[in-house]
C-alpha positions in Angstrom: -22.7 -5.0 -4.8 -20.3 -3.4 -2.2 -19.9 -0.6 -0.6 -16.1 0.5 0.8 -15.1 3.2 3.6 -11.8 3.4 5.6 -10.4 5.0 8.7 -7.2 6.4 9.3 -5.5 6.2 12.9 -2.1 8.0 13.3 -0.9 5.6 16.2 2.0 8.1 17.1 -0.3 11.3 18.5 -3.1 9.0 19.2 -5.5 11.1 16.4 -7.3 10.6 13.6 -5.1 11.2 10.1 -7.5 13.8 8.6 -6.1 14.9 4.8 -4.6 11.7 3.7 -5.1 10.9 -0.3 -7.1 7.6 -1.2 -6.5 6.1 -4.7 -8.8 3.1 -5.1 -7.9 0.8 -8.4 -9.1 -2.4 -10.2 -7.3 -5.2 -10.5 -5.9 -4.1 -13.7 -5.2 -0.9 -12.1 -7.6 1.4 -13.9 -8.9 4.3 -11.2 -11.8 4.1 -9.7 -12.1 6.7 -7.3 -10.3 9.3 -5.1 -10.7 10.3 -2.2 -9.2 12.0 1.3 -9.9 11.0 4.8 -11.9 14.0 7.0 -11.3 15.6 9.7 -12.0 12.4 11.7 -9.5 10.5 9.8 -12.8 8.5 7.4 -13.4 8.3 3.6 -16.5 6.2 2.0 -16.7 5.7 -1.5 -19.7 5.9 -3.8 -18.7 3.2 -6.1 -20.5 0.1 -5.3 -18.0 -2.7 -6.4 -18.2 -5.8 -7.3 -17.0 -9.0 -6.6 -12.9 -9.1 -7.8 -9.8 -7.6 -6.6 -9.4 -4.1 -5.6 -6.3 -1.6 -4.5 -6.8 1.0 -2.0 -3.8 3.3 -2.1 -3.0 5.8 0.6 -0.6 8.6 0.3 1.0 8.7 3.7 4.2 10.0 2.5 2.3 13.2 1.7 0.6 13.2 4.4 3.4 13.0 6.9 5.5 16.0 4.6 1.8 18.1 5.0 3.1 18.0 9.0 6.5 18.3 8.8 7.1 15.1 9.9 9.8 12.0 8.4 8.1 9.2 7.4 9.5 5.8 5.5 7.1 4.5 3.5 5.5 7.2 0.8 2.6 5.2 0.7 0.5 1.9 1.6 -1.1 -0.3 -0.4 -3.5 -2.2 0.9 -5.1 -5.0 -1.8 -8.4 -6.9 -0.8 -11.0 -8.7 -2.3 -14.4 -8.3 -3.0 -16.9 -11.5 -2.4 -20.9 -11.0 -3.2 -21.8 -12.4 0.1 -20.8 -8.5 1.8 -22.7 -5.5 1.7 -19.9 -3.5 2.8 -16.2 -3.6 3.6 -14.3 -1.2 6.0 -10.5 -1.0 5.6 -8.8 0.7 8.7 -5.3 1.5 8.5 -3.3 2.1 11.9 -0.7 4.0 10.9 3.1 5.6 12.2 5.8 7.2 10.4 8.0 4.1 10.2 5.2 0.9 10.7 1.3 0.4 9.8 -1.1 -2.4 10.0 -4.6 -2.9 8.8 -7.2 -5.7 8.8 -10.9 -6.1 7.5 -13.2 -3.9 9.8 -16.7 -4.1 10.3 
């Protein structure tokens, strides 16, 4: 089984992206947890998962509105799959108002 955690980055003030909604889903889309990031922009989740395809949605939209700021995409979706040979998978998300990018972390 694997465990999951993400950090968010908000690349335009150079600070973490504390208060931004997590939505992870199955493959067929059935929730599996929720979640926000802390004060240091980080979520783990306490589902161990297995091996398959997973969704990890993140409500940026929101969390630009929460700060008054215009944003173009309402949220990011970031799909990924699970193989047995990893204990744990870290999803980062860079993120700006109009632009984000993400890879597999350590």
């Amino acid at each position: 089984m694997t465990t999951l955690s993400t950090h968010v980055l908000d690349a335009s003030t150079g600070t973490p992206a504390a208060g931004v909604g997590l939505l992870l889903t199955g493959a067929d889309g059935a929730e599996l947890a929720r979640a926000s990031t802390d004060a240091d922009g980080r979520a783990r989740f306490g589902p161990d998962l297995a091996p398959g395809t997973f969704r990890l949605a993140f409500a940026t939209g929101e969390f630009f509105a929460a700060a008054q700021r215009e944003a173009f995409y309402p949220e990011v979706v970031v799909a990924f799959t699970v193989t047995a040979d990893r204990e744990h998978l870290h999803v980062p998300l860079l993120l700006s108002p109009f632009a984000y990018s993400t890879y597999r972390g350590s």
